[in-house]
C-alpha positions in Angstrom: 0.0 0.0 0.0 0.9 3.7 -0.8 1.1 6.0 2.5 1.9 9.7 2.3 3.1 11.1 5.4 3.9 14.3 7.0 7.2 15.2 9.6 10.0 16.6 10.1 13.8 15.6 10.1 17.0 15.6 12.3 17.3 19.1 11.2 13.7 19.9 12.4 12.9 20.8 8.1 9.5 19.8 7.5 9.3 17.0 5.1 5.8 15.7 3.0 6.1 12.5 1.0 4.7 8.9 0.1 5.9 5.6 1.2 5.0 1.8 0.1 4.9 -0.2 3.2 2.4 -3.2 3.9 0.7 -1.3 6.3 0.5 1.9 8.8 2.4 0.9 11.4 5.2 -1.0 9.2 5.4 2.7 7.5 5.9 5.0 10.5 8.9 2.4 11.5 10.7 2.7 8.3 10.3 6.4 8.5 11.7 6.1 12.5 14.7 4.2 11.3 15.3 6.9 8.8 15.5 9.6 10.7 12.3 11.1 10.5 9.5 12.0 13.5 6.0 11.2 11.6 3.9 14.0 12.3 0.7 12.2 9.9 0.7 9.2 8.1 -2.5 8.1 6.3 -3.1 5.6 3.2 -3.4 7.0 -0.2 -6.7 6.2 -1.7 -8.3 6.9 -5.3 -11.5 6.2 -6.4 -10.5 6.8 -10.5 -7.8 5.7 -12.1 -4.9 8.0 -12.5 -4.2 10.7 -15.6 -0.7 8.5 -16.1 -2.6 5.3 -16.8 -5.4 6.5 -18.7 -3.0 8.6 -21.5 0.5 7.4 -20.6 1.8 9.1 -24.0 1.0 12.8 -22.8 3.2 12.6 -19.4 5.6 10.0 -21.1 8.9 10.8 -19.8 11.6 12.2 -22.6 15.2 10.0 -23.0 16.2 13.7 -23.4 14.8 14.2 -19.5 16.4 11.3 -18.3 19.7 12.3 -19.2 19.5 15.5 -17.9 18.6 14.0 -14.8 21.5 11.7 -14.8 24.2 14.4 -15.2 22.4 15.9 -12.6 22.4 13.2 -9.9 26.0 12.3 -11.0 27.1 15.9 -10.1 25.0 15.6 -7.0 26.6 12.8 -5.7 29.8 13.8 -6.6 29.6 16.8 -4.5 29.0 14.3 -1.2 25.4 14.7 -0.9 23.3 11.5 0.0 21.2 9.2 -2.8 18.0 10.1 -1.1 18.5 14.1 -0.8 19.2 14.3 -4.0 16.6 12.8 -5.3 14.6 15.2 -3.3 16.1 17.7 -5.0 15.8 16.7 -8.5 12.3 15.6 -8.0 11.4 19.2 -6.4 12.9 20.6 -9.9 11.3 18.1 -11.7 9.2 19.5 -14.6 7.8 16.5 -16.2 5.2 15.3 -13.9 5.9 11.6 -14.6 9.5 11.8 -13.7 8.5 13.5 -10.4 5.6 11.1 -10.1 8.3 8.0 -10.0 11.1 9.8 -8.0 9.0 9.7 -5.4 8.0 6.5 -5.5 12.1 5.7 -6.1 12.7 8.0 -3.0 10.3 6.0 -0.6 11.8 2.6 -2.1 15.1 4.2 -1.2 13.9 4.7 2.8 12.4 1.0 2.8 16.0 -0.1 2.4 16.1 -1.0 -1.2 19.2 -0.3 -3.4 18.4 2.5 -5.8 19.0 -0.1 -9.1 16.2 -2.1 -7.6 13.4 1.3 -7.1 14.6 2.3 -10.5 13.7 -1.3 -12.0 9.9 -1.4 -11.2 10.2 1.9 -13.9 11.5 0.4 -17.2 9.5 3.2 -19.2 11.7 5.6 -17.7 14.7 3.5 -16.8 15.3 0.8 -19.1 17.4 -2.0 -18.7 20.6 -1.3 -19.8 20.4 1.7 -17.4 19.4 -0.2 -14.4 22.1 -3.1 -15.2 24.9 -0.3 -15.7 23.6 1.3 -12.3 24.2 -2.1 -10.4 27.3 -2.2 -11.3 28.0 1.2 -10.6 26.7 0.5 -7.2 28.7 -2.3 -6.5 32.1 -0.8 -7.8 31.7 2.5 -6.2 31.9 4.7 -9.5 28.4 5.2 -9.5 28.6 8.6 -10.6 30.6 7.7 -13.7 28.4 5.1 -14.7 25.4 8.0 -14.7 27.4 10.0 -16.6 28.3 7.3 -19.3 24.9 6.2 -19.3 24.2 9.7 -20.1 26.3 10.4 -22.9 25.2 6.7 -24.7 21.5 8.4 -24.1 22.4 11.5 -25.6 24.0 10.1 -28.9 20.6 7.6 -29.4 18.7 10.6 -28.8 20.9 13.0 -31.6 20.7 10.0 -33.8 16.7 9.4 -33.8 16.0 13.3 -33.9 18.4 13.7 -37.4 16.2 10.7 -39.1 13.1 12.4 -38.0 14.1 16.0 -39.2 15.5 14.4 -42.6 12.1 13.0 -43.2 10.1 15.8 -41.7 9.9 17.9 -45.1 9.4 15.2 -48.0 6.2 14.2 -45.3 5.2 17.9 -45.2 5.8 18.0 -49.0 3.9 14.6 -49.7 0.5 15.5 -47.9 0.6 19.1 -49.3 0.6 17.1 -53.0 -2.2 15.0 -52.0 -4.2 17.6 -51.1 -3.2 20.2 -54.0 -4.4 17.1 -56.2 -7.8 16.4 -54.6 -8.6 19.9 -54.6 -7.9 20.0 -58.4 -9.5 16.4 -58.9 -12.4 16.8 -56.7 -13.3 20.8 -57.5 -12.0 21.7 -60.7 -11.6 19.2 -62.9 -15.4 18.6 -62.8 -16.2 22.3 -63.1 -14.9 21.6 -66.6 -16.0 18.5 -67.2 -20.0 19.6 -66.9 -18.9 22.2 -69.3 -17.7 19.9 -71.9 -20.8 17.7 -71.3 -23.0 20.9 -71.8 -21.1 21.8 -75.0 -21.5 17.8 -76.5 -18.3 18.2 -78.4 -15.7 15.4 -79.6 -12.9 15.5 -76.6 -9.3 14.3 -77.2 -7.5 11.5 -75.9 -5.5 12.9 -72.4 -8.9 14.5 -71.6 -10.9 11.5 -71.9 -8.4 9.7 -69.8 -8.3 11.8 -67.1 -12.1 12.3 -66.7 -12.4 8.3 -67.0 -9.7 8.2 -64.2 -11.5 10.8 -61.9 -15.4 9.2 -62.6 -13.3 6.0 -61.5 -11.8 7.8 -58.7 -15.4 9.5 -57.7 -17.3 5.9 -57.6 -15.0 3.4 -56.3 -12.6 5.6 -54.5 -14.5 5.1 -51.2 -14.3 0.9 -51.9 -10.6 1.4 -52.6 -9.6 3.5 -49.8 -11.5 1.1 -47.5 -10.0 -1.8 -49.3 -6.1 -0.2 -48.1 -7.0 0.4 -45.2 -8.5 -3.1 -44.5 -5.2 -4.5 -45.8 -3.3 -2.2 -43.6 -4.7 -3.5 -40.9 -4.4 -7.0 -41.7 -0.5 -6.6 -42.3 -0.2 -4.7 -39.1 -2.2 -7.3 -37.4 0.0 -10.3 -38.9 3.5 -8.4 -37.7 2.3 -8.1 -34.5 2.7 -11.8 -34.7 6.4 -13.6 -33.9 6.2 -14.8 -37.7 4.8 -11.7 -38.7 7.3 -9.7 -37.0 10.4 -11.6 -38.6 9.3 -11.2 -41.8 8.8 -7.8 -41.7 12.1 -7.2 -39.8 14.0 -9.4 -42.5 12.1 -7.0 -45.0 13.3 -4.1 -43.8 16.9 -4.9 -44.0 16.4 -6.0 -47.3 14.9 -2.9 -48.4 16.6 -0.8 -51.2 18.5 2.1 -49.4 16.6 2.4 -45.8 17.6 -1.3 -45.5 21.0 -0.2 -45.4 20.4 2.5 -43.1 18.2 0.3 -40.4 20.7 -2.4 -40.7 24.0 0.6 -39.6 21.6 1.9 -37.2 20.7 -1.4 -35.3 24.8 -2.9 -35.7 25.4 0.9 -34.2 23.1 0.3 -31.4 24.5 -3.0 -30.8 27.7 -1.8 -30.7 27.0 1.7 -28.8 25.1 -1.3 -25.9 28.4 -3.7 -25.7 30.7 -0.4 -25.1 28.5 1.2 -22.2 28.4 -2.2 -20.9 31.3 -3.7 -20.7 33.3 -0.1 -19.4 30.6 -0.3 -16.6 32.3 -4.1 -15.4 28.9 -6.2 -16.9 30.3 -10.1 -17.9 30.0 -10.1 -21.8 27.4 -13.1 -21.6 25.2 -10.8 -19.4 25.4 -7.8 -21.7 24.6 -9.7 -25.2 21.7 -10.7 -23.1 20.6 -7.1 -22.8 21.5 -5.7 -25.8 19.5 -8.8 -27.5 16.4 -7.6 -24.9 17.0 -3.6 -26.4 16.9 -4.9 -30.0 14.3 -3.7 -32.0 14.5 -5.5 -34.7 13.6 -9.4 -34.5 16.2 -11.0 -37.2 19.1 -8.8 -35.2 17.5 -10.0 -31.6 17.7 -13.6 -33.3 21.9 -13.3 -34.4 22.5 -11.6 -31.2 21.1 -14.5 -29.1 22.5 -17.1 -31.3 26.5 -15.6 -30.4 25.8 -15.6 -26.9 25.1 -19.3 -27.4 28.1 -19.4 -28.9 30.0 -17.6 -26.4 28.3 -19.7 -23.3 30.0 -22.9 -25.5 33.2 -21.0 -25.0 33.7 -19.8 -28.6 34.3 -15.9 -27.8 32.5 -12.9 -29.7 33.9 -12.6 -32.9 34.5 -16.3 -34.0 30.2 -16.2 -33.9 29.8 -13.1 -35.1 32.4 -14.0 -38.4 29.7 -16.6 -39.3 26.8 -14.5 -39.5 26.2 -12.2 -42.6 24.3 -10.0 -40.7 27.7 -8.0 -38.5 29.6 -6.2 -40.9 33.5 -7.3 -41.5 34.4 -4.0 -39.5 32.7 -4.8 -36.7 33.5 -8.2 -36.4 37.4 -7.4 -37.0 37.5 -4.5 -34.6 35.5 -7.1 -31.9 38.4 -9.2 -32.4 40.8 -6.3 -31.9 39.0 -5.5 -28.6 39.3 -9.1 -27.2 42.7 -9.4 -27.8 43.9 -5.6 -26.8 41.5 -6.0 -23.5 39.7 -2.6 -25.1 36.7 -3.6 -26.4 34.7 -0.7 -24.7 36.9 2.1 -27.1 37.1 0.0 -30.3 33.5 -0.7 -30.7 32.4 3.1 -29.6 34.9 3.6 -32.5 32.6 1.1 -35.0 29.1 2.9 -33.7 30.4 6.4 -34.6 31.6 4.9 -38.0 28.7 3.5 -38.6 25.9 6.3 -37.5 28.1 8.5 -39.9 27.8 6.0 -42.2 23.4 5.7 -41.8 23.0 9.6 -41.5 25.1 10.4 -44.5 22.6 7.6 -46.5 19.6 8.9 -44.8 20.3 12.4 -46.0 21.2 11.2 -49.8 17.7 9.3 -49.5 15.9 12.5 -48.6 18.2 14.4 -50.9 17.0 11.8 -53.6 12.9 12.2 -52.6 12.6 15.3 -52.6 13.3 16.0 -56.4 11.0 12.6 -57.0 7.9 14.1 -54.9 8.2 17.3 -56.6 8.3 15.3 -60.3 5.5 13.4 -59.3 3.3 16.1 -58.0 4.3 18.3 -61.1 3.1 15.4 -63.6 0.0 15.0 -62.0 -0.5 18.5 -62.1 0.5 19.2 -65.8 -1.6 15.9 -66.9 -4.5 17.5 -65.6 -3.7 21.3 -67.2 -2.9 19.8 -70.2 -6.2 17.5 -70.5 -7.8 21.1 -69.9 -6.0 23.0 -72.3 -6.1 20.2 -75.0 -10.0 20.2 -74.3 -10.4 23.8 -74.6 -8.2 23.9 -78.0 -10.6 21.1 -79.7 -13.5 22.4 -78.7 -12.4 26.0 -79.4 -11.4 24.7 -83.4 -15.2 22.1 -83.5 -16.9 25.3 -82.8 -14.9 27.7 -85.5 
């Protein structure tokens, strides 16, 4: 049960928070042993179900948040102050309500006598794995403010890396859906203007004209049927990926794919190798850490090679013997894995292959959207100039039936 609790501390500061304790009296002895003189403890009821669970997208917490928050607390606790003060201090700052939401929760964890890798665990959509792993290690080492700050920095390059795709593809999507709708207006409004006209005027119409007004009668009677007809099929493929089959398929698809292939494939091998760096500078065993970076995987055909060299490795094989067998890691990566093993610097050589390769899948993203750009502006301009020249065609043969 949740308790929220009023007192004061050692230093006689009033102090307001919640605490999960099995019951009342278990609560105010946690909060004794702590330090702290309960002034009012009382359980924490609600009748509706909270704003968080109802639309957990619009208080989601940003990766960009999180690592703020871990420079933060790293700098904290490297200026001596306790775990549990400053999270009271970054949770009094806090200005995403979900993050403060689950610092407090951390923070009473924290006073129950739980380590601060194992309150941050029962939060995995703020704290994933790889950060709560990293932490326990951290933890048990004693460099638990380096590990924030490395965890941090891996944060911060996913981050940079995600928001360059998005804002390569952000104006060819602006640019496709300003084409579709310049092309309805002109299909729906004034092509048939015209078309009555020439109806009206019963006079012999060339050949682009009549193809264009069969396309748009087409268009005007079945486009309803078709539309519903993708969209139905949409679903249905959406439905089947969501499936384990489904799901590998589509993966395998998408690596496969013609340019963007090539781009998910350095992305997910960068990822991969970004994971394995953080993770084996923070002390993790490298059986333990493909584990992980197989769980982060987002792609189910990557997941799949990745679990099938930790096999390998568990039969005593090492990394890169595995890895030189699958098609799927890249002859760089597997020759700089076999560097790292035998230098004993794995951690530096494959941060070296992830910043190779995200070069690598941002230069191609940008020659893609360099390349689309041109194409939607074709394809929007023939469209376009079909239609004006169906019209002007039509107006010429009608204009010399009539002289």
């Amino acid at each position: 049960m949740q308790f929220s609790y009023v007192g004061y501390a050692e230093d006689h500061k009033i102090v307001r928070g919640t605490i999960s304790a099995p019951s009342e009296g278990v609560a105010g002895q946690v909060l004794a042993r702590n330090g702290y003189r309960v002034l009012d403890i009382k359980p924490t009821i609600s009748f509706l179900p909270s704003w968080e669970k109802l639309f957990p997208s619009l208080v989601k917490t940003k990766p960009e948040t999180v690592v703020m928050f871990s420079r933060q607390l790293a700098l904290l606790l490297e200026s001596g102050t306790d775990i549990v003060t400053a999270l009271e201090l970054l949770q009094a700052q806090a200005s995403n309500r979900n993050l403060d939401n689950v610092l407090g929760r951390i923070i009473a964890d924290l006073r129950n006598g739980e380590h601060l890798s194992t309150a941050m665990a029962k939060h995995p959509t703020v704290f994933p794995k790889m950060y709560v792993q990293s932490l326990l290690v951290g933890e048990q080492s004693g460099g638990l403010e380096t590990v924030l700050r490395q965890i941090a920095d891996y944060m911060e390059k996913e981050t940079k890396a995600a928001k360059s795709i998005k804002g390569a593809m952000r104006y060819p999507i602006i640019v496709g859906v300003i084409a579709v709708i310049v092309i309805a207006v002109m299909i729906m409004f004034v092509f048939p203007a015209f078309a009555s006209l020439y109806a009206t005027l019963g006079t012999e119409l060339p050949l682009p004209t009549k193809i264009v007004m069969s396309s748009v009668q087409a268009l005007s009677q079945y486009g309803l049927y078709g539309i519903g007809a993708i969209l139905l099929i949409v679903v249905a493929i959406m439905a089947y990926v969501k499936t384990p089959g489904g799901k590998l398929q589509w993966d395998g698809v998408v690596l496969k794919t013609p340019v963007l292939g090539r781009v998910a494939h350095l992305s997910e091998l960068a990822r991969c190798c970004r994971s394995i760096s953080i993770l084996f500078r923070a002390g993790l065993p490298l059986p333990r850490i493909m584990s992980l970076v197989s769980e982060g995987s987002n792609n189910l055909v990557v997941k799949n090679a990745l679990d099938r060299v930790r096999q390998a490795m568990l039969k005593g094989e090492g990394l890169a013997a595995p890895m030189s067998r699958d098609m799927l890691f890249l002859p760089m990566m597997v020759q700089m894995v076999r560097v790292g093993q035998a230098t004993g610097n794995l951690d530096v050589t494959l941060a070296s292959v992830a910043e190779c390769y995200e070069t690598e899948a941002e230069d191609k993203m940008k020659s893609f959207v360099a390349m689309l750009q041109p194409a939607i502006t074709l394809f929007v301009g023939g469209v376009v100039g079909l239609i004006a020249i169906s019209l002007i065609s039509a107006m010429y043969s009608i204009y010399g039936q009539v002289s």
